[in-house]
MARDRENMAR-821546 format. One record per residue: residue in three letters; x, y, z of N, C-alpha, C in turn. Coordinates in nm, 2 decimals. Example, Ala and Ser with C-alpha at 12.3 -4.5 7.8 and 13.67 -1.06 7.14 Angstrom:
% MARDRENMAR-821546
<node residuo="ala" n_X="1.32" n_Y="-0.57" n_Z="0.78" ca_X="1.23" ca_Y="-0.45" ca_Z="0.78" c_X="1.32" c_Y="-0.33" c_Z="0.78"/>
<node residuo="ser" n_X="1.28" n_Y="-0.22" n_Z="0.71" ca_X="1.37" ca_Y="-0.11" ca_Z="0.71" c_X="1.29" c_Y="0.00" c_Z="0.79"/>
END
This chain:
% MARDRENMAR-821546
<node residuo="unk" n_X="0.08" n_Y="-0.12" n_Z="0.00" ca_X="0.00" ca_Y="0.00" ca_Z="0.00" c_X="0.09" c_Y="0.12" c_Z="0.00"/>
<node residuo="unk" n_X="0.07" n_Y="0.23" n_Z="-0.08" ca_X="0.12" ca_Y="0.35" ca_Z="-0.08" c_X="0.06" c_Y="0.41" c_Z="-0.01"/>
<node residuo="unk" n_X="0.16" n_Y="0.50" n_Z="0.10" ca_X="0.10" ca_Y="0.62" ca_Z="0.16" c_X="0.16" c_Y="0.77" c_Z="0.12"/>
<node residuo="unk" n_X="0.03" n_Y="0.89" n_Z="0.13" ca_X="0.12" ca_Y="0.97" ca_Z="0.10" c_X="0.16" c_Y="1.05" c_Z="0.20"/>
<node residuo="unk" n_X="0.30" n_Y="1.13" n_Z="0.20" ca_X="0.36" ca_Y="1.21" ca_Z="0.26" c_X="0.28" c_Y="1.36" c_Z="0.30"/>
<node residuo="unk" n_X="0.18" n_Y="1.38" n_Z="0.20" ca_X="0.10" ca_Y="1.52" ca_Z="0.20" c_X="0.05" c_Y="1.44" c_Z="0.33"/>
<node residuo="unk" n_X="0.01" n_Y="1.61" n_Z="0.46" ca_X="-0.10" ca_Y="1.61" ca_Z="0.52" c_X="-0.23" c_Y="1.65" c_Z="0.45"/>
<node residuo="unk" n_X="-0.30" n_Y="1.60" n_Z="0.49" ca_X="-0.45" ca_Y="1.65" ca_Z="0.45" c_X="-0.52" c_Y="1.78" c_Z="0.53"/>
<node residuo="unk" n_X="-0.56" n_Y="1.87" n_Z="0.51" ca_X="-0.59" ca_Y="1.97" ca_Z="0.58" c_X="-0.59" c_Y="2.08" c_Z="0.49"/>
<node residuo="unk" n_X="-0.63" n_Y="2.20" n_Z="0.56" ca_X="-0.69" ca_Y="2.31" ca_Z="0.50" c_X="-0.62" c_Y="2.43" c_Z="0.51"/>
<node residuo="unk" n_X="-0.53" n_Y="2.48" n_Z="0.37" ca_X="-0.40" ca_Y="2.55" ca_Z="0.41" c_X="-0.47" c_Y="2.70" c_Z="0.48"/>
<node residuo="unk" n_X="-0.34" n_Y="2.82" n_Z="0.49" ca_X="-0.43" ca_Y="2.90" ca_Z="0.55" c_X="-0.47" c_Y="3.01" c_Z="0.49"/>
<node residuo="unk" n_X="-0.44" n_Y="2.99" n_Z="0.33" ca_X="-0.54" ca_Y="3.09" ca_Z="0.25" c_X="-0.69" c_Y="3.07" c_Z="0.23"/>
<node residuo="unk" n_X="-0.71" n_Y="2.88" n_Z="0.23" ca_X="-0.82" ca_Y="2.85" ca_Z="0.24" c_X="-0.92" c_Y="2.87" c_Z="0.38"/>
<node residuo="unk" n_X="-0.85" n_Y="2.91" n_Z="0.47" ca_X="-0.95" ca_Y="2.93" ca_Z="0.59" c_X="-0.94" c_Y="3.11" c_Z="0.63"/>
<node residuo="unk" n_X="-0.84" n_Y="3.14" n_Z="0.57" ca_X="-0.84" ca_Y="3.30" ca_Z="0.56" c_X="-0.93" c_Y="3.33" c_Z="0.50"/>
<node residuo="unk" n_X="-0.99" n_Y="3.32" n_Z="0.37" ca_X="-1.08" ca_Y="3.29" ca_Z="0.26" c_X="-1.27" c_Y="3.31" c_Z="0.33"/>
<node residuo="unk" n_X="-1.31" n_Y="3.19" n_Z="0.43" ca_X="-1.37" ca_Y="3.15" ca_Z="0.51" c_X="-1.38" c_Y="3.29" c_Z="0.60"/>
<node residuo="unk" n_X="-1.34" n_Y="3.29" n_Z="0.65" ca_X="-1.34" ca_Y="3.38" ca_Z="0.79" c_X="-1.38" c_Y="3.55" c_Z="0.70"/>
<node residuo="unk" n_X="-1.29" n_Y="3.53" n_Z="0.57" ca_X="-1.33" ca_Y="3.70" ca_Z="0.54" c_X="-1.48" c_Y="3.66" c_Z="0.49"/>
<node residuo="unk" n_X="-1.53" n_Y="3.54" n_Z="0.43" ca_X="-1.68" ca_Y="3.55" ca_Z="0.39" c_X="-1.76" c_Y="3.55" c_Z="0.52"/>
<node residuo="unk" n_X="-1.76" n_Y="3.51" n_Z="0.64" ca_X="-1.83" ca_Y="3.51" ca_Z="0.77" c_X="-1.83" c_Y="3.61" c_Z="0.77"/>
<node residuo="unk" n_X="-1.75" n_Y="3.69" n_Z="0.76" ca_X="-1.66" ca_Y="3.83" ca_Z="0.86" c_X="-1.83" c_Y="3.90" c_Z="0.71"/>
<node residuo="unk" n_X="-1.82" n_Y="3.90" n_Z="0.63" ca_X="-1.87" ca_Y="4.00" ca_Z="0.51" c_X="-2.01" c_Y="3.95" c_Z="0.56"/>
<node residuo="unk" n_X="-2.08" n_Y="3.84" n_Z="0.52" ca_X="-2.15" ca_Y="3.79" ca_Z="0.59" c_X="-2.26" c_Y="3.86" c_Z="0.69"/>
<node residuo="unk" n_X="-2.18" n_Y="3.89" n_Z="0.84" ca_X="-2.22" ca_Y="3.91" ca_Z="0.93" c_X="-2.25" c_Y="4.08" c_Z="0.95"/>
<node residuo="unk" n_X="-2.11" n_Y="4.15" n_Z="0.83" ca_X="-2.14" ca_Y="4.30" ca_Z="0.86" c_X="-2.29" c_Y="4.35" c_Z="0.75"/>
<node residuo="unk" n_X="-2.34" n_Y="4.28" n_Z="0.67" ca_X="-2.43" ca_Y="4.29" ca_Z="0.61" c_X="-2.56" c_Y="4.22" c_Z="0.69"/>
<node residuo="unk" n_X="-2.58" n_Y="4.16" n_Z="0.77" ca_X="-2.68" ca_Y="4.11" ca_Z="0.82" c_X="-2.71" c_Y="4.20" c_Z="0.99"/>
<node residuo="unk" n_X="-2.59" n_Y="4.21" n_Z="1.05" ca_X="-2.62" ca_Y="4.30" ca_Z="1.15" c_X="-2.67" c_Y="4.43" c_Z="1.22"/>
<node residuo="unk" n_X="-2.66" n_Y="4.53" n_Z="1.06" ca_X="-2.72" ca_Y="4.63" ca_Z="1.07" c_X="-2.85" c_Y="4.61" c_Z="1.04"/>
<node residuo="unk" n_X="-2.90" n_Y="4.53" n_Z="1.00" ca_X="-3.04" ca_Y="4.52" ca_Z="1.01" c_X="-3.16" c_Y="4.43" c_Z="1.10"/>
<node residuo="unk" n_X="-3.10" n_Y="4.36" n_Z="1.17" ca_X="-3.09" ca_Y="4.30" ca_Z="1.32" c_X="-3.11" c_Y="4.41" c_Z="1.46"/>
<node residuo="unk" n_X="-3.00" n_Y="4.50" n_Z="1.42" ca_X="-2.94" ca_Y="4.62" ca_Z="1.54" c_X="-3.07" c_Y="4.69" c_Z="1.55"/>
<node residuo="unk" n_X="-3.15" n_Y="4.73" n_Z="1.50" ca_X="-3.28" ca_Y="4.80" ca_Z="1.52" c_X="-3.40" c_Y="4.74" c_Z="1.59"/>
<node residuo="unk" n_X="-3.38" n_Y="4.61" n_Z="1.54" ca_X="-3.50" ca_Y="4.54" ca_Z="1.61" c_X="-3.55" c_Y="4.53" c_Z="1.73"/>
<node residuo="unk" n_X="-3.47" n_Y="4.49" n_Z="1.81" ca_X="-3.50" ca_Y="4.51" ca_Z="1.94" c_X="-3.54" c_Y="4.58" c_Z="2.01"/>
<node residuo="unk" n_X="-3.54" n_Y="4.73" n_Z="1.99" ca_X="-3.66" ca_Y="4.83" ca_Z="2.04" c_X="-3.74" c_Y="4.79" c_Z="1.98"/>
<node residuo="unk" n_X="-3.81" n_Y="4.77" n_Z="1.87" ca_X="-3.90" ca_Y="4.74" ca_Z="1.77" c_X="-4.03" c_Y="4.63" c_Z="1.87"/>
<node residuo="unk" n_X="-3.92" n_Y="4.54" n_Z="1.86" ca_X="-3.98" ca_Y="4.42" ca_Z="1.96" c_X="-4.02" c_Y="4.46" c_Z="2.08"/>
<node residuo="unk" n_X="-3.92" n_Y="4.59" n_Z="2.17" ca_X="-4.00" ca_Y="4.62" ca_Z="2.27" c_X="-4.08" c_Y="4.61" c_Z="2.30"/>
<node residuo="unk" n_X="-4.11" n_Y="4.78" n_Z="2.18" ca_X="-4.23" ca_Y="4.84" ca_Z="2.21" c_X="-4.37" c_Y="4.76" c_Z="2.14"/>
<node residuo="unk" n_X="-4.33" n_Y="4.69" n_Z="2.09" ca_X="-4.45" ca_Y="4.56" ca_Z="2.01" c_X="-4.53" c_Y="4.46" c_Z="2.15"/>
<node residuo="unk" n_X="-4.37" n_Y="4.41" n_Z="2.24" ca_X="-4.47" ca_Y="4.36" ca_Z="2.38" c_X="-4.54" c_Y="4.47" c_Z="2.47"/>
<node residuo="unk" n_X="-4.50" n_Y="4.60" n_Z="2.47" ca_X="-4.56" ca_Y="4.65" ca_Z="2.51" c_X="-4.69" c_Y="4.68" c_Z="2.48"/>
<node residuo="unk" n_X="-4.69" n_Y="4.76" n_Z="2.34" ca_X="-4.85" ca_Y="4.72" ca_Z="2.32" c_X="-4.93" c_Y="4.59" c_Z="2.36"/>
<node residuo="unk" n_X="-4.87" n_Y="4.48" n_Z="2.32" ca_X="-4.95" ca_Y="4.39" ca_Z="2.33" c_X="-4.99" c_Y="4.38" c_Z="2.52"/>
<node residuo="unk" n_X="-4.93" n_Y="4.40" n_Z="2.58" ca_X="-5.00" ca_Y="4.37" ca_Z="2.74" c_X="-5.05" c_Y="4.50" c_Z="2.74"/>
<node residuo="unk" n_X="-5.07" n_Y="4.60" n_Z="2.71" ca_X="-5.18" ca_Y="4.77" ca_Z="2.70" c_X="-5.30" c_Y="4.68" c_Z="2.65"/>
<node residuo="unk" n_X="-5.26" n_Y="4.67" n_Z="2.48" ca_X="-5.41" ca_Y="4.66" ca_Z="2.47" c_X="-5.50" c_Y="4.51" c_Z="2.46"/>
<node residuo="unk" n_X="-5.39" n_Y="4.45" n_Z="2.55" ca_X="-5.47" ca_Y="4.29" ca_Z="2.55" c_X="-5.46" c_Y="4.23" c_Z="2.68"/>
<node residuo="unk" n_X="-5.32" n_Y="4.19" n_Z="2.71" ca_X="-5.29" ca_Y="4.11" ca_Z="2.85" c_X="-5.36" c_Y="4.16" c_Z="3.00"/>
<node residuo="unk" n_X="-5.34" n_Y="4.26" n_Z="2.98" ca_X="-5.34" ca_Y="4.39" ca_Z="3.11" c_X="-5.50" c_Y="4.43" c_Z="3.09"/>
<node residuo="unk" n_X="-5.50" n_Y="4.47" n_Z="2.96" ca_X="-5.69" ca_Y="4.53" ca_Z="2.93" c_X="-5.78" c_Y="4.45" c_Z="2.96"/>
<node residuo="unk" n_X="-5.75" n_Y="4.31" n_Z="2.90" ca_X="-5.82" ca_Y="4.17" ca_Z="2.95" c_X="-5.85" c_Y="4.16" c_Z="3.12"/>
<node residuo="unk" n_X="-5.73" n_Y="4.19" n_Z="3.19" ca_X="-5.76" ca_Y="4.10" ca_Z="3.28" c_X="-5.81" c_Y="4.26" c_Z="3.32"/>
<node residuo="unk" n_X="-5.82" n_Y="4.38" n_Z="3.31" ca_X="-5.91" ca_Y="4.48" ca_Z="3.40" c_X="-6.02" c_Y="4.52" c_Z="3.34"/>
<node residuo="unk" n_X="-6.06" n_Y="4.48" n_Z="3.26" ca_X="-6.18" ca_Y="4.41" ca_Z="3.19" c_X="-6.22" c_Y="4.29" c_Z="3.28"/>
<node residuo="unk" n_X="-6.19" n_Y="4.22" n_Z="3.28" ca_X="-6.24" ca_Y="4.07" ca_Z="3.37" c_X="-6.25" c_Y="4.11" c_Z="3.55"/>
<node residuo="unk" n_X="-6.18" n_Y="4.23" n_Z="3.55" ca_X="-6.19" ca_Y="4.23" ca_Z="3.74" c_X="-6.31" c_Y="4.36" c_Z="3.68"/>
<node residuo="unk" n_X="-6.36" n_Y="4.43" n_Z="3.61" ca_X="-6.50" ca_Y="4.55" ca_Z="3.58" c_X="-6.59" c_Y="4.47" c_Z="3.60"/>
<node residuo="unk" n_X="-6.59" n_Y="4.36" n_Z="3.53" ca_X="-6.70" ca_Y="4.22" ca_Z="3.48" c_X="-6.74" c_Y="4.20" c_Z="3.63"/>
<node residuo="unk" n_X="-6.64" n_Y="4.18" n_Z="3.68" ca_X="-6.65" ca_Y="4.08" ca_Z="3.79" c_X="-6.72" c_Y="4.17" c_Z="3.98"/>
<node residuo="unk" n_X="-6.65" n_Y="4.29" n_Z="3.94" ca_X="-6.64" ca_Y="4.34" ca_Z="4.06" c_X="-6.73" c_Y="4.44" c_Z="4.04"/>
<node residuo="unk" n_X="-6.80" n_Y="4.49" n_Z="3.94" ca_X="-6.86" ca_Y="4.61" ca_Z="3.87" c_X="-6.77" c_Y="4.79" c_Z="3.83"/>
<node residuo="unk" n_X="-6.66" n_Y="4.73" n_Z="3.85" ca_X="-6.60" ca_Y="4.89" ca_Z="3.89" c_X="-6.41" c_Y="4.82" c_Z="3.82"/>
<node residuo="unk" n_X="-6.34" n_Y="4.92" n_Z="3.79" ca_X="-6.23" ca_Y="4.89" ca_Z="3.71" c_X="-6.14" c_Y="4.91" c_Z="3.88"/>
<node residuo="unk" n_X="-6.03" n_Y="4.87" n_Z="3.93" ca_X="-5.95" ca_Y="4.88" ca_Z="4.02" c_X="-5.88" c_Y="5.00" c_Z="4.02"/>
<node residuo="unk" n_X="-5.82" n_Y="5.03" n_Z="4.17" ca_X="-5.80" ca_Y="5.16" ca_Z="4.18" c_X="-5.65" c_Y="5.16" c_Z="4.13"/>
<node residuo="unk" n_X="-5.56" n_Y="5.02" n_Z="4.14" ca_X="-5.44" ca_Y="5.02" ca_Z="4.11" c_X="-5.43" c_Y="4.85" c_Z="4.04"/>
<node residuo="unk" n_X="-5.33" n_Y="4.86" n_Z="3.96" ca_X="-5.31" ca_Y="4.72" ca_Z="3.91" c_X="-5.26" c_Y="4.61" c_Z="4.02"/>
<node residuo="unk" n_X="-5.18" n_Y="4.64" n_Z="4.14" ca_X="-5.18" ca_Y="4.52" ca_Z="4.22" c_X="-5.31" c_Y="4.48" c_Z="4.29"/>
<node residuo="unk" n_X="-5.41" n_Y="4.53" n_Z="4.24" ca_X="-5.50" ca_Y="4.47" ca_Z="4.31" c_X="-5.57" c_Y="4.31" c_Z="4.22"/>
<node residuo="unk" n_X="-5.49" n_Y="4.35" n_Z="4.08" ca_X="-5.56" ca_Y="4.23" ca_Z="4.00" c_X="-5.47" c_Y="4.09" c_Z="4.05"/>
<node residuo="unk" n_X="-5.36" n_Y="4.12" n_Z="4.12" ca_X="-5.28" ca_Y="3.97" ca_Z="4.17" c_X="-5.34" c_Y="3.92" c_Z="4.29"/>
<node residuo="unk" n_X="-5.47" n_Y="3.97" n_Z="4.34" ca_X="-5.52" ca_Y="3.92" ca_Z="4.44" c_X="-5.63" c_Y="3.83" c_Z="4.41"/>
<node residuo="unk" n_X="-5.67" n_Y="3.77" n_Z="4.50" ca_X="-5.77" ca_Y="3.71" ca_Z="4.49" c_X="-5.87" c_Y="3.74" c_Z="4.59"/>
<node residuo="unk" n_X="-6.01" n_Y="3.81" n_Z="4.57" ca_X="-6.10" ca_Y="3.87" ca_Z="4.60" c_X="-6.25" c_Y="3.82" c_Z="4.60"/>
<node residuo="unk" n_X="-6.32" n_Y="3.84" n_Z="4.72" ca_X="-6.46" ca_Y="3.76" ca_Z="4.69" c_X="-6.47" c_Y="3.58" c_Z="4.63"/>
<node residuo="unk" n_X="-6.39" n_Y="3.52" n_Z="4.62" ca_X="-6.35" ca_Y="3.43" ca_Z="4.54" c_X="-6.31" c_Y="3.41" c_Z="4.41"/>
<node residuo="unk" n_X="-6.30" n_Y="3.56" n_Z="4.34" ca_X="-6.28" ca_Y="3.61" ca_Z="4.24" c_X="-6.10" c_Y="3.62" c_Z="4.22"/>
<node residuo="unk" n_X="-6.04" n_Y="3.56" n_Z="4.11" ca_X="-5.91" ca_Y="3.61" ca_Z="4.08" c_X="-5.83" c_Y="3.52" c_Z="4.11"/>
<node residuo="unk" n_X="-5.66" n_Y="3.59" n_Z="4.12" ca_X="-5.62" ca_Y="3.62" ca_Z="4.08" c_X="-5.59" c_Y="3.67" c_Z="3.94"/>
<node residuo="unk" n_X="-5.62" n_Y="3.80" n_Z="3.83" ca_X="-5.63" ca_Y="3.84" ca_Z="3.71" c_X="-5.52" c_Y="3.82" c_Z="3.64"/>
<node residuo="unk" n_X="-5.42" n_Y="3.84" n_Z="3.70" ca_X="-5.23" ca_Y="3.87" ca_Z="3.66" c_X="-5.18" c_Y="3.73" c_Z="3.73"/>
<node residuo="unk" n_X="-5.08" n_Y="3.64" n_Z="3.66" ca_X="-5.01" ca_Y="3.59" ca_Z="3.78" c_X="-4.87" c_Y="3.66" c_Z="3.82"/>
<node residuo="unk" n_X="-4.82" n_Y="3.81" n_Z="3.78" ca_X="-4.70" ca_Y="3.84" ca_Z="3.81" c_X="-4.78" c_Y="4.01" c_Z="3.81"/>
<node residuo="unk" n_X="-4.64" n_Y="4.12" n_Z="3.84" ca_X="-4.65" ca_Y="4.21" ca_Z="3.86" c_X="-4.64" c_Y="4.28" c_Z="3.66"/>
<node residuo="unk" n_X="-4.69" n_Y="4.37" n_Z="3.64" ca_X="-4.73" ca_Y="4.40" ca_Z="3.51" c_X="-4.59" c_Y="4.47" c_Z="3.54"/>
<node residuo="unk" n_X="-4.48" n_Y="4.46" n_Z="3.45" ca_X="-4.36" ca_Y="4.52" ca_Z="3.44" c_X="-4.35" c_Y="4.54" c_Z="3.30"/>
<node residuo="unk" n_X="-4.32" n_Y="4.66" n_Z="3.23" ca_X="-4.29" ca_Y="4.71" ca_Z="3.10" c_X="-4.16" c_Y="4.62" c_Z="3.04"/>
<node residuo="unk" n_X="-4.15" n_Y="4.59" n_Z="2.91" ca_X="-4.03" ca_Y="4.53" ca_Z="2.87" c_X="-3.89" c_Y="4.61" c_Z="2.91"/>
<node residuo="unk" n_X="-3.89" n_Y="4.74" n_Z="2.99" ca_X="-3.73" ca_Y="4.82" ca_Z="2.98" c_X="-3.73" c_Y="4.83" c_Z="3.14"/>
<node residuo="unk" n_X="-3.84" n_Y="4.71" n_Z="3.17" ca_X="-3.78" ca_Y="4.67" ca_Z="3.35" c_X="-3.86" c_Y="4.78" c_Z="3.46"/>
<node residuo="unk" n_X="-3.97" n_Y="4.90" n_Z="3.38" ca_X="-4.08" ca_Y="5.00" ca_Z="3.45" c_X="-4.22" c_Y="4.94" c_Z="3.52"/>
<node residuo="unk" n_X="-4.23" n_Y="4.97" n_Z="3.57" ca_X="-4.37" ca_Y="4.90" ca_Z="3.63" c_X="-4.52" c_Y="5.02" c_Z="3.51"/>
<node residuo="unk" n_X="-4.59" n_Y="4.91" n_Z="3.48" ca_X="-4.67" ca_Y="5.01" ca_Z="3.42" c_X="-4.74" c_Y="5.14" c_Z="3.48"/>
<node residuo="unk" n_X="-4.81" n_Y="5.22" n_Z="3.43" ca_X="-4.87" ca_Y="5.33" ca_Z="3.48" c_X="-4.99" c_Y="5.29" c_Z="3.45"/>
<node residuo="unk" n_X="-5.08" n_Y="5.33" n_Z="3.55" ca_X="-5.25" ca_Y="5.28" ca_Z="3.57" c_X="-5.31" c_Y="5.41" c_Z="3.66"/>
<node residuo="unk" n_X="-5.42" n_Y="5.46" n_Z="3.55" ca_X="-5.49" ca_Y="5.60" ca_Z="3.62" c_X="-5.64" c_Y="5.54" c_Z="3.60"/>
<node residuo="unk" n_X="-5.69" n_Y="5.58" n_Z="3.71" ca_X="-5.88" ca_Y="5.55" ca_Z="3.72" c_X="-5.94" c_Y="5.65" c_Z="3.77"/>
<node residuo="unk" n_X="-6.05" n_Y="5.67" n_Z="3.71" ca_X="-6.07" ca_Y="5.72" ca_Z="3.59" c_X="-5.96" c_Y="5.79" c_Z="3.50"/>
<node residuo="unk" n_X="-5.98" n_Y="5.74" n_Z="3.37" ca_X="-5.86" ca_Y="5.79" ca_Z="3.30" c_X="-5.94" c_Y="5.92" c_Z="3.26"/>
<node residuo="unk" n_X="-5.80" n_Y="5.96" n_Z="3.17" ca_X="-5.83" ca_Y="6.08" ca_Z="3.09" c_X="-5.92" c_Y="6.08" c_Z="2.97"/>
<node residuo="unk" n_X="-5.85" n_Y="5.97" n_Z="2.90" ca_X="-5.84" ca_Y="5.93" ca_Z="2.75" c_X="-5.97" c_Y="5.84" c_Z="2.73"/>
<node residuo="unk" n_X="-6.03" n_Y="5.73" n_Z="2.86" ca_X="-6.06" ca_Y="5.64" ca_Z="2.83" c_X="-6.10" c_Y="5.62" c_Z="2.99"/>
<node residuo="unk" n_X="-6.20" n_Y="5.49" n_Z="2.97" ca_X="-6.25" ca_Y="5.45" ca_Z="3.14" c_X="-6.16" c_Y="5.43" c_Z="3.22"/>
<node residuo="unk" n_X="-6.00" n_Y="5.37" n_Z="3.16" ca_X="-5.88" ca_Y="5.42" ca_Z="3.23" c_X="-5.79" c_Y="5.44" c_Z="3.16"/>
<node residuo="unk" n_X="-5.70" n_Y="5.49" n_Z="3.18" ca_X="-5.53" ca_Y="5.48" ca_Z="3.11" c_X="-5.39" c_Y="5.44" c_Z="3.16"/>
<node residuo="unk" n_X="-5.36" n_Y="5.35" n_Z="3.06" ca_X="-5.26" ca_Y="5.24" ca_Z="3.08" c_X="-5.20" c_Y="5.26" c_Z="3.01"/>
<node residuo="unk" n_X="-5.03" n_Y="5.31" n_Z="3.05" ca_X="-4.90" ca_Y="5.34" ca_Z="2.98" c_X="-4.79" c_Y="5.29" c_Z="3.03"/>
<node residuo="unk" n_X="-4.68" n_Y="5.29" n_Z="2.93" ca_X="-4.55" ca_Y="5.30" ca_Z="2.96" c_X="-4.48" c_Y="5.40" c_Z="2.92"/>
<node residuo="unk" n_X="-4.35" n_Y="5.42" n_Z="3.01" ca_X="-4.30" ca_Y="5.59" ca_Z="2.95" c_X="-4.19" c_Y="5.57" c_Z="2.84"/>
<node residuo="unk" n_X="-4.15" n_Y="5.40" n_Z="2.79" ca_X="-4.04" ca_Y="5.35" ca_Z="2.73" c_X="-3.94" c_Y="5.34" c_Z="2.75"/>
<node residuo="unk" n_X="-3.88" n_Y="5.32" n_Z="2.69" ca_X="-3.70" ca_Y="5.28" ca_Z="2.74" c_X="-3.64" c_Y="5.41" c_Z="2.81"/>
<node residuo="unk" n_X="-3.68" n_Y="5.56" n_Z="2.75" ca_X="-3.62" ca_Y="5.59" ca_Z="2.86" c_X="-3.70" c_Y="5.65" c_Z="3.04"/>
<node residuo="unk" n_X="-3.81" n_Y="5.57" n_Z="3.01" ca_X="-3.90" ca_Y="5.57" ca_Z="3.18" c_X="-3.93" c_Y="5.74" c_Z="3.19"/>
<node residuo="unk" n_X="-3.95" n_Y="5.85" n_Z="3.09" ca_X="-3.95" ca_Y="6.02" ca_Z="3.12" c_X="-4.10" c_Y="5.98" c_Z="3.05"/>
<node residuo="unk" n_X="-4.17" n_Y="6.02" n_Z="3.13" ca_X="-4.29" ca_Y="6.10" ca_Z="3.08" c_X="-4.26" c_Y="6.20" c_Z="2.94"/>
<node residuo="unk" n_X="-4.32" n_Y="6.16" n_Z="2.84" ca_X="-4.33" ca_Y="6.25" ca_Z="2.71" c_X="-4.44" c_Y="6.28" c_Z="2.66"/>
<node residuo="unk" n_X="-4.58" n_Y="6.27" n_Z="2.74" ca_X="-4.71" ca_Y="6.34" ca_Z="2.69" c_X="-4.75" c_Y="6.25" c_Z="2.59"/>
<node residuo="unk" n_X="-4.69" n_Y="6.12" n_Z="2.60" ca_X="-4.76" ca_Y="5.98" ca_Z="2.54" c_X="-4.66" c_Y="6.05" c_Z="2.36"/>
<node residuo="unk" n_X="-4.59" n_Y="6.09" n_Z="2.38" ca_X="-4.50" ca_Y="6.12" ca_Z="2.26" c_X="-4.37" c_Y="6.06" c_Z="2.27"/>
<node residuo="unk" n_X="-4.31" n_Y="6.05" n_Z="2.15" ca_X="-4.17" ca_Y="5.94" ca_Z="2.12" c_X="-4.19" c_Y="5.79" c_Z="2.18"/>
<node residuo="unk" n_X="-4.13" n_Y="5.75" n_Z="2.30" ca_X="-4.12" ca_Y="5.63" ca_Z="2.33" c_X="-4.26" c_Y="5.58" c_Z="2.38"/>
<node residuo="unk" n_X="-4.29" n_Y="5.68" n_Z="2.47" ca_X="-4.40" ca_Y="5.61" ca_Z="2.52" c_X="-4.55" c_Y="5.54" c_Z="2.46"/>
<node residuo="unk" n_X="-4.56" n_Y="5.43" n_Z="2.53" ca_X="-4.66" ca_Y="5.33" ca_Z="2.48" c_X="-4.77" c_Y="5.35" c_Z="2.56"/>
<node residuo="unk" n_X="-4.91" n_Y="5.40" n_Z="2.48" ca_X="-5.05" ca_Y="5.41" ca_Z="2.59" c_X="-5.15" c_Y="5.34" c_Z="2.51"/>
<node residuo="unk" n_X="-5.29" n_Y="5.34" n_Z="2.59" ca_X="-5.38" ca_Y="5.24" ca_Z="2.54" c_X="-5.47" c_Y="5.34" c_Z="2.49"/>
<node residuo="unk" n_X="-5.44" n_Y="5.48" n_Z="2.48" ca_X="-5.55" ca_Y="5.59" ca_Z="2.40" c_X="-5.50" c_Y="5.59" c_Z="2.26"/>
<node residuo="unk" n_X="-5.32" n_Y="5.53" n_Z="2.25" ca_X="-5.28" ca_Y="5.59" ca_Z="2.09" c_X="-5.36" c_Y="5.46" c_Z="1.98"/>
<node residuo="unk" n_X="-5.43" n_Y="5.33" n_Z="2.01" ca_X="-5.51" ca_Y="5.24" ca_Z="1.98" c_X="-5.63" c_Y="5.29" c_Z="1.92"/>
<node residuo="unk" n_X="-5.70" n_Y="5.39" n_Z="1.98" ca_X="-5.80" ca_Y="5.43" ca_Z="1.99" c_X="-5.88" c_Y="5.58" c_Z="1.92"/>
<node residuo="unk" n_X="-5.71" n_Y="5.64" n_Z="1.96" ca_X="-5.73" ca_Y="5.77" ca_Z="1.90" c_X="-5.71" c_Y="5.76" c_Z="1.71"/>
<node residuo="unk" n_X="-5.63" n_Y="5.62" n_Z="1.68" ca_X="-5.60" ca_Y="5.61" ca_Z="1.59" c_X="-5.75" c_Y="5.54" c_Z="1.48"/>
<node residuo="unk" n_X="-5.82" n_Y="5.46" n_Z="1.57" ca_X="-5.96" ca_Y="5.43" ca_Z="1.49" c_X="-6.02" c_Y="5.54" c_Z="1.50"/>
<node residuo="unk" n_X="-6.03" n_Y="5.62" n_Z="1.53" ca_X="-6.15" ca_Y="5.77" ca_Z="1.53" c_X="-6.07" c_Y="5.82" c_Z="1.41"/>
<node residuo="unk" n_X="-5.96" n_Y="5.81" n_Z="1.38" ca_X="-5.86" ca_Y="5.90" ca_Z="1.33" c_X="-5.95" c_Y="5.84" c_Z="1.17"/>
<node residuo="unk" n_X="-5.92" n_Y="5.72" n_Z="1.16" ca_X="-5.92" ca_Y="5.63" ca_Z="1.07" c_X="-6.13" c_Y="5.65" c_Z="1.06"/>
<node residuo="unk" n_X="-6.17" n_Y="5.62" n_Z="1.19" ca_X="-6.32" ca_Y="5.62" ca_Z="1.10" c_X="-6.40" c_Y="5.77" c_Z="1.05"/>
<node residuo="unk" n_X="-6.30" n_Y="5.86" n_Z="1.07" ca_X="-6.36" ca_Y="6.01" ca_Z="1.02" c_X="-6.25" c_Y="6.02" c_Z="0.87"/>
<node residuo="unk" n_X="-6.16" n_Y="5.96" n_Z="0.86" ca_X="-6.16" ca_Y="5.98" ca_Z="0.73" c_X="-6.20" c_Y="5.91" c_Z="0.62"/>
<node residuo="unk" n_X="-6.28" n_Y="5.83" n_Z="0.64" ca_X="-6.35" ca_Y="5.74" ca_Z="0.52" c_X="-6.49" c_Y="5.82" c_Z="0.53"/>
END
């Protein structure tokens, strides 16, 4: 049997080669990744405004006749009624939400101030359950 002398392996133009296509690769796919993540934020945020959170103070109105005066009251369990929440409603940037009764906007108002937690008059970051709302009025007076 002949053996040969060559190693087998992958010299290092061939893996230099590799690494610049990863390297090209990655700097094309990352900038458009790098944005998302706020994106996604403020996406869970709405979604516990105008569903997770609305639902369950909707279900404690239903139940109790009257919307609560603060959100930890929906982790309780009442009259035999509840628990609504099983955790504390925390904004995705680590904020506890904001909850007014009677609201302004609406039978209440439910916000976050966003990533950077500053009140902005429900402008830039902040996520509320009036911009939902204000936006169908917006929408059924112009048709």
């Amino acid at each position: 049997m002949k053996h040969s002398n060559r190693n087998s392996g992958f010299t290092l133009v061939e893996l230099m080669l590799v690494v610049i296509i990863i390297g090209t690769l990655v700097a094309m796919v990352m900038p458009r990744l790098a944005g998302r993540t706020e994106e996604a934020k403020r996406a869970a945020a709405k979604a516990d405004i105008n569903a997770n959170i609305s639902s369950a103070l909707d279900l404690y109105e239903i139940d109790h006749g009257t919307y609560p005066d603060n959100l930890d009251v929906l982790r309780e369990k009442k009259d035999g009624k509840g628990p609504y929440l099983k955790k504390s409603p925390i904004d995705p940037w680590g904020h506890p939400y904001k909850y007014v009764y009677p609201g302004t906007h609406s039978d209440y108002d439910l916000y976050s101030f966003g990533k950077d937690g500053v009140d902005n008059n429900g402008e830039g970051d902040d996520v509320a359950n009036w911009e939902a709302s204000d936006n169908k009025g917006a929408e059924g007076q112009a048709q």
